[in-house]
C-alpha positions in Angstrom: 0.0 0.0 0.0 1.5 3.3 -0.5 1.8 4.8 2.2 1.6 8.8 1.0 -1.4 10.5 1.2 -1.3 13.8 -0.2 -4.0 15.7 2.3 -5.1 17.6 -0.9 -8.2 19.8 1.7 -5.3 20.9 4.3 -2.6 21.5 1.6 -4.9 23.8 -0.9 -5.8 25.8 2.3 -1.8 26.6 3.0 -1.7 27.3 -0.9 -4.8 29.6 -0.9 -3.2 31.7 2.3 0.4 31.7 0.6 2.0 35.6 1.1 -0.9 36.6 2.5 0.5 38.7 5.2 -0.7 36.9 8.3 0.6 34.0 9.9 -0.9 30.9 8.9 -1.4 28.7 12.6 -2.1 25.1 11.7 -3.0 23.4 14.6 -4.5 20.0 15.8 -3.6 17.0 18.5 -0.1 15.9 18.4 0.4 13.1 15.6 -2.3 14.0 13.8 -0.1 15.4 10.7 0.7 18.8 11.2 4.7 18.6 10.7 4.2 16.8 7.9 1.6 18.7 6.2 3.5 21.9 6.7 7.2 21.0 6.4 6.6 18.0 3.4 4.0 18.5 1.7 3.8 21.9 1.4 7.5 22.3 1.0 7.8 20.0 -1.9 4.7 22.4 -3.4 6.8 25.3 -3.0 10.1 23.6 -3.9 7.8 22.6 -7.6 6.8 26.0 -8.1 10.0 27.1 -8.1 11.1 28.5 -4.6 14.5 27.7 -3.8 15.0 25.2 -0.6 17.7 27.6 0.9 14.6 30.3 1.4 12.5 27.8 3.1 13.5 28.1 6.7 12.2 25.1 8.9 12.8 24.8 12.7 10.8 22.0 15.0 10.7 22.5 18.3 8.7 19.0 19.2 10.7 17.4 22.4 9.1 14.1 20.5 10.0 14.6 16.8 13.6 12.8 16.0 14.5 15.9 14.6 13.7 18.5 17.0 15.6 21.6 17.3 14.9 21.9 20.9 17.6 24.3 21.8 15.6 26.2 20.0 12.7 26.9 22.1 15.0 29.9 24.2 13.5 32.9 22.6 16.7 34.6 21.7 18.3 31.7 20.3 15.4 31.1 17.9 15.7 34.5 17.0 19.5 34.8 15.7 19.0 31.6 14.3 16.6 32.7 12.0 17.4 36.3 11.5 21.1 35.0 10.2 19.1 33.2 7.4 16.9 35.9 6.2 19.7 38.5 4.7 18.6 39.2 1.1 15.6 41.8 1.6 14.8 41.1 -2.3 13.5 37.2 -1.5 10.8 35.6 -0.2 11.3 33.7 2.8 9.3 31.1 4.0 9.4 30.4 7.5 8.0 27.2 9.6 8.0 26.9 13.1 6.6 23.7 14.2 5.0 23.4 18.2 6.2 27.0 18.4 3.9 27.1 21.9 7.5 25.5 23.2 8.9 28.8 22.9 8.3 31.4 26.0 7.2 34.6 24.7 6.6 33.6 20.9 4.4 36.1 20.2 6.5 39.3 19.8 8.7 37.1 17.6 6.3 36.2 14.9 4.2 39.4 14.9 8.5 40.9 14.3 8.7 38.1 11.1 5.2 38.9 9.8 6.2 42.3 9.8 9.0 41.9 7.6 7.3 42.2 3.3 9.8 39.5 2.4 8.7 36.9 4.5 5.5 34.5 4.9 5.0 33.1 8.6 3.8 29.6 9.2 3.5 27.8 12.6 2.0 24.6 14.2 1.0 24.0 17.6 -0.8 21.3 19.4 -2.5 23.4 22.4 -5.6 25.4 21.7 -5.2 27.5 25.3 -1.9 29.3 23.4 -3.4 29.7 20.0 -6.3 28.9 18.3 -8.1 30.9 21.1 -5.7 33.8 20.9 -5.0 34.0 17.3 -6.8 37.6 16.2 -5.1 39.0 20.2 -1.9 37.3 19.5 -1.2 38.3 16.0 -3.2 41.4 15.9 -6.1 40.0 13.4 -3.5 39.1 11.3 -3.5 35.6 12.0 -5.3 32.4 10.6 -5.9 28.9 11.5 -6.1 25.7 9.3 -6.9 22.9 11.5 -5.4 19.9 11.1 -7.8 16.5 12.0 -6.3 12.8 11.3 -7.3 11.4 8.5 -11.0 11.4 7.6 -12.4 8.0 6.1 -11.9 9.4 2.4 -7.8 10.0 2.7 -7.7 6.7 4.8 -9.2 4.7 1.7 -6.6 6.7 -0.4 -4.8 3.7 -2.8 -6.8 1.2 -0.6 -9.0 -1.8 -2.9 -10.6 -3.9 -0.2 -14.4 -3.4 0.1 -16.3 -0.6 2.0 -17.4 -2.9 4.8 -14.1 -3.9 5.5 -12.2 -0.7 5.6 -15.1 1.1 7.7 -14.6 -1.9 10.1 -10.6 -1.2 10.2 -11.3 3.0 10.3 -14.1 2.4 13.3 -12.3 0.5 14.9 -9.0 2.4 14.6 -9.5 5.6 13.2 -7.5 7.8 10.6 -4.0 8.7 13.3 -1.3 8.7 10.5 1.2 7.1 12.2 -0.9 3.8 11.9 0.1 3.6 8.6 3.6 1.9 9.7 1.7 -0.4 12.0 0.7 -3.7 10.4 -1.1 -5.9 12.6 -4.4 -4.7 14.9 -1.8 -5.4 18.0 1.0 -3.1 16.5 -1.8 -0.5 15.8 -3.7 -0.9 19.5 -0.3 -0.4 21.0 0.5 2.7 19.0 -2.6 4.2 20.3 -2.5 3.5 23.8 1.3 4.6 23.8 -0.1 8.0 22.6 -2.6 8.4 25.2 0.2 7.4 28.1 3.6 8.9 26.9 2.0 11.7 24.6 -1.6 12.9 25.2 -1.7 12.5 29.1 2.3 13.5 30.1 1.9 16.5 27.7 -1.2 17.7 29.6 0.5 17.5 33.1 3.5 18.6 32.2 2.1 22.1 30.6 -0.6 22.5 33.5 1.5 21.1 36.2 -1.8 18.9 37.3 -1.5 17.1 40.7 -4.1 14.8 40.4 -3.5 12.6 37.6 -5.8 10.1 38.7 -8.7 12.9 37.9 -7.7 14.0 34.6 -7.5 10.2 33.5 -10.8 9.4 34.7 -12.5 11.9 33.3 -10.6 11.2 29.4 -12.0 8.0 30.6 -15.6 9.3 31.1 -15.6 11.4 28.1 -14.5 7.9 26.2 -17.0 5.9 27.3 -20.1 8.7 26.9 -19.4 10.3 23.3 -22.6 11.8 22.2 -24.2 11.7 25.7 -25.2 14.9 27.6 -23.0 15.6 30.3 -22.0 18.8 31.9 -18.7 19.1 34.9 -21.8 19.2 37.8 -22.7 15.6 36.6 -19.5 14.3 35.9 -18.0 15.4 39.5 -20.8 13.5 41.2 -20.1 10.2 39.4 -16.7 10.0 39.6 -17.2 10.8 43.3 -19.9 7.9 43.6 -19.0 5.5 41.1 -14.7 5.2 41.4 -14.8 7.3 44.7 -12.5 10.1 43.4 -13.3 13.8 45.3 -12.7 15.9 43.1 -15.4 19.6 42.5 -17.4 21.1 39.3 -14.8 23.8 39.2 -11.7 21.4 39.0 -13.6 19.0 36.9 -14.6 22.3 34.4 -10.9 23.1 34.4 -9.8 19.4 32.9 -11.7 19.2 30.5 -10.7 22.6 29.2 -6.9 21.5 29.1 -8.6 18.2 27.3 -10.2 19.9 25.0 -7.6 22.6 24.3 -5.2 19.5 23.7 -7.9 18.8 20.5 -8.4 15.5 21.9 -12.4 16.5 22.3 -14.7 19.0 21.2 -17.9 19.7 22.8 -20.8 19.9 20.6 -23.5 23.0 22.7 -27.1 22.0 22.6 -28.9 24.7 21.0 -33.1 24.8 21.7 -34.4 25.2 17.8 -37.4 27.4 18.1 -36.4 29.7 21.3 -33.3 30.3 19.6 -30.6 30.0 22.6 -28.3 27.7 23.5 -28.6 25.3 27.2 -25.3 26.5 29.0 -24.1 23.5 30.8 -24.6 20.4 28.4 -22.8 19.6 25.9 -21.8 16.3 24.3 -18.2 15.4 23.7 -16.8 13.8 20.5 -13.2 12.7 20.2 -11.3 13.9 17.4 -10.0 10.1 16.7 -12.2 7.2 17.8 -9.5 4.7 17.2 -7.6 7.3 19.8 -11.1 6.7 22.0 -11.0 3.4 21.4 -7.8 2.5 22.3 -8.6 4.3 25.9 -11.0 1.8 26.8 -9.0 -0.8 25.7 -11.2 -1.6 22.8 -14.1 -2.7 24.6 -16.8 -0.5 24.1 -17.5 -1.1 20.4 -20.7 0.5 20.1 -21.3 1.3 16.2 -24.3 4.0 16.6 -21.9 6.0 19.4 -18.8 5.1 17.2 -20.7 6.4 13.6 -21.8 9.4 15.1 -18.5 10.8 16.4 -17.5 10.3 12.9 -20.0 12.3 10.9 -19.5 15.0 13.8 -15.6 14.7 12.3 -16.2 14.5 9.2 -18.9 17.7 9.7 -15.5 19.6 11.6 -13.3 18.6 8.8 -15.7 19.9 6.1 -15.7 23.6 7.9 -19.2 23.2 9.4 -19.4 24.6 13.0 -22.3 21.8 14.6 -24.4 22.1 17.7 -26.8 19.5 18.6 -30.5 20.1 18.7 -33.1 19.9 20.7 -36.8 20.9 19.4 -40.2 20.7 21.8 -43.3 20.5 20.8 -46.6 20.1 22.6 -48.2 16.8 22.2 -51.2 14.8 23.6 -50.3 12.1 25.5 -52.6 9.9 27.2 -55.6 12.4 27.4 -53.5 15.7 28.5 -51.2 18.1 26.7 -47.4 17.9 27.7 -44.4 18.9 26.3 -42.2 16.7 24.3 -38.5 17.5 23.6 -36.6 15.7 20.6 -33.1 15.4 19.7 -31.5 16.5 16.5 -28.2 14.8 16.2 -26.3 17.8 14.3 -26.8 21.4 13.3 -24.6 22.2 10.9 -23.9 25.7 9.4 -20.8 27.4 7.8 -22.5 30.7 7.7 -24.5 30.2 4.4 -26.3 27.0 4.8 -27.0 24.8 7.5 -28.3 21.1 7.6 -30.6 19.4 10.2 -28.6 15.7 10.5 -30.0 12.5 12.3 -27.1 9.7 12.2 -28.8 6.2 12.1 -27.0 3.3 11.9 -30.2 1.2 10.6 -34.0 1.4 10.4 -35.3 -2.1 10.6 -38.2 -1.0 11.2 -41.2 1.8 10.6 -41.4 2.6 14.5 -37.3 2.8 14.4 -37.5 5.2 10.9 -40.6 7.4 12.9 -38.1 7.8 15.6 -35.5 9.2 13.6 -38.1 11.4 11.2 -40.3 13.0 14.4 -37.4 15.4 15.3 -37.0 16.9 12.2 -40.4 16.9 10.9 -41.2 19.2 14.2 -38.5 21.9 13.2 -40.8 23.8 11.4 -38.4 25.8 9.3 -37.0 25.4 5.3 -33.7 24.2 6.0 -32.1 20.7 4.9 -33.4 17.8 6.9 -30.8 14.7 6.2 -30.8 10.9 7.8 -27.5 9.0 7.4 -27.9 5.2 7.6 -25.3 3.2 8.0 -26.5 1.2 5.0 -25.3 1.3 1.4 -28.0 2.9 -0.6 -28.9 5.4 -3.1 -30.0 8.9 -2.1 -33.4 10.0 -2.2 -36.0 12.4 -0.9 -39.2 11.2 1.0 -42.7 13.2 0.5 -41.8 15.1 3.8 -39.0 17.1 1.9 -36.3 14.3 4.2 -33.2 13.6 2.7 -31.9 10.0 3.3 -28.2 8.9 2.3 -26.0 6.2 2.7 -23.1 6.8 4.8 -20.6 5.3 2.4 -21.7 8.6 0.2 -21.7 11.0 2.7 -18.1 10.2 3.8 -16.6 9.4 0.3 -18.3 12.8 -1.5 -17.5 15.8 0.6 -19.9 18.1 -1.6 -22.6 15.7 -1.4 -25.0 18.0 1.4 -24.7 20.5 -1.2 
């Protein structure tokens, strides 16, 4: 199998922002394919169209990467180190800083390169808390972020023959982390993943917010594991670890870890947002993990359940496509049993990128019409013009029922990334 994938999405985005004037931030979790993205493929781009390799100016400062420049990461340092390669105002320098949140005080050093007209500013970084969050303060709204995700179902399949069923099965079951591509056997790749959780993911997380009580912090990556696309709020999840495993920890502490979690980009929390009152609930969310073969792997592969499983990857896949999602809830009043009551439903996913948004139920299967009325009440309650979409885990052909419902197979929504359009 070759083993390149080209990353065409991520790599046109760097082409698209190319001497633009701001710095280009491309972050995501550690692993996921930043370095590469930045300092391969888009180097051999520019390299083709003709920039010379001498003006491409590439320092990592990763304390994991083989070839980290970790002396480096002193301010100073990094600064005569690259200002003694930039000497001919009349070229075009490229420079790529990779995990540039190792360096103290990087801020005043990049807004200094972006500043220069003859050079373009790229950086990586794997923590949200120093600059996703901060990009428009940081760099003065002249900064932009391309995030980086692992590979989505589509680049996995990339040069890959053996039927759908089989490589959802292997992508389900251990998700789209690139460095599974030097793994062979399902043991090589479980290890691989667990190993990033315990000498990558969790270290990395103690280390940078010199937390106490590791115990804590694991057992709540373990709650968010074992609940993807369950409501939970820090209130709830503090009084079950305290019940359940007996660990006293408060909301407040309990808010704060999974902030660094999520600021890691090992979850995202997806807000529940009421449909016809038009807010958003302020403590529940649901949790997806950016990998599930990363989630997975955490539990030690036994929680295998596909409906959780294929609806943390459309709510990827959703990320990965630009859409900003929310999950719904819509209430309607309803008769039941001789009185009226109110009746809230569930919408799996919102999805908008500012011009159009999508109303999406994931459904692994409707065996049956009660199972298919399930799925259809929520959205035929909505009430409003926009797309209404069910995504069944079965291979079929899409179609449009007489409520207006769009029904695809999720083979097509992952393989065609235009197809909600």
């Amino acid at each position: 199998m070759n083993k390149y994938i080209p990353r065409e999405v991520y790599l046109q985005k760097l082409i698209d922002s190319r001497e633009d004037g701001a710095v280009k931030v491309v972050t995501g979790p550690r692993r996921c394919g930043k370095s590469w993205l930045l300092t391969r493929l888009y180097k051999d781009y520019l390299i083709a169209d003709g920039v010379p390799e001498d003006d491409i100016i590439i320092v990592s400062l990763d304390l994991d990467d083989e070839n980290n420049q970790s002396e480096l990461a002193d301010k100073e340092k990094l600064k005569a180190h690259l200002y003694s390669k930039i000497t001919d105002p009349k070229r075009m320098y490229y420079v790529m800083l990779d995990e540039i949140q190792e360096v103290d005080g990087f801020e005043k050093l990049v807004n200094g390169l972006r500043n220069k007209d003859n050079v373009d500013v790229y950086v990586t970084g794997s923590n949200a808390r120093l600059l996703s969050k901060d990009i428009s303060t940081i760099f003065r709204d002249r900064g932009e972020e391309i995030r980086c995700n692992p590979f989505s179902f589509k680049e996995f399949c990339t040069n890959r023959t053996e039927p759908f069923s089989e490589l959802w099965k292997e992508y389900y079951t251990f998700g789209g982390m690139p460095g599974l591509l030097r793994r062979k056997t399902p043991l090589q790749k479980a290890n691989y993943l667990q190993d990033l959780w315990r000498k990558t993911y969790i270290t990395d997380i103690l280390e940078r917010y010199k937390i106490e009580n590791e115990v804590a912090l694991e057992a709540i990556a373990d709650s968010l594991c074992s609940s993807i696309g369950s409501l939970s709020n820090p209130n709830k999840m503090a009084n079950s670890l305290q019940s359940i495993q007996n660990i006293k920890i408060d909301e407040e502490t309990v808010k704060k870890y999974l902030g660094y979690i999520c600021d890691s980009f090992l979850f995202e929390g997806a807000r529940r947002y009421d449909i016809k009152g038009k807010e958003y609930y302020k403590s529940f969310q649901k949790y997806y993990c950016i990998d599930v073969g990363l989630r997975n792997a955490r539990l030690n592969f036994r929680q295998q359940e596909i409906t959780h499983i294929m609806e943390n990857i459309i709510y990827n896949e959703l990320r990965s496509r630009d859409y900003l999602v929310d999950v719904g809830l819509v209430e309607a009043r309803e008769m039941r049993e001789g009185k009226h009551t109110y009746i809230q439903y569930e919408i799996d996913f919102i999805a908008t990128n500012g011009i159009d948004k999508y109303y999406i139920q994931s459904a692994y299967a409707l065996p049956t019409e009660t199972k298919q009325n399930q799925e259809l009440n929520s959205l035929k309650k909505i009430g409003d013009s926009f797309q209404k979409i069910v995504i069944q885990g079965d291979d079929i052909a899409t179609y449009t029922n007489d409520d207006g419902i769009i029904f695809m197979g999720l083979h097509q929504f992952l393989m065609n990334s235009d197809i909600l359009k």
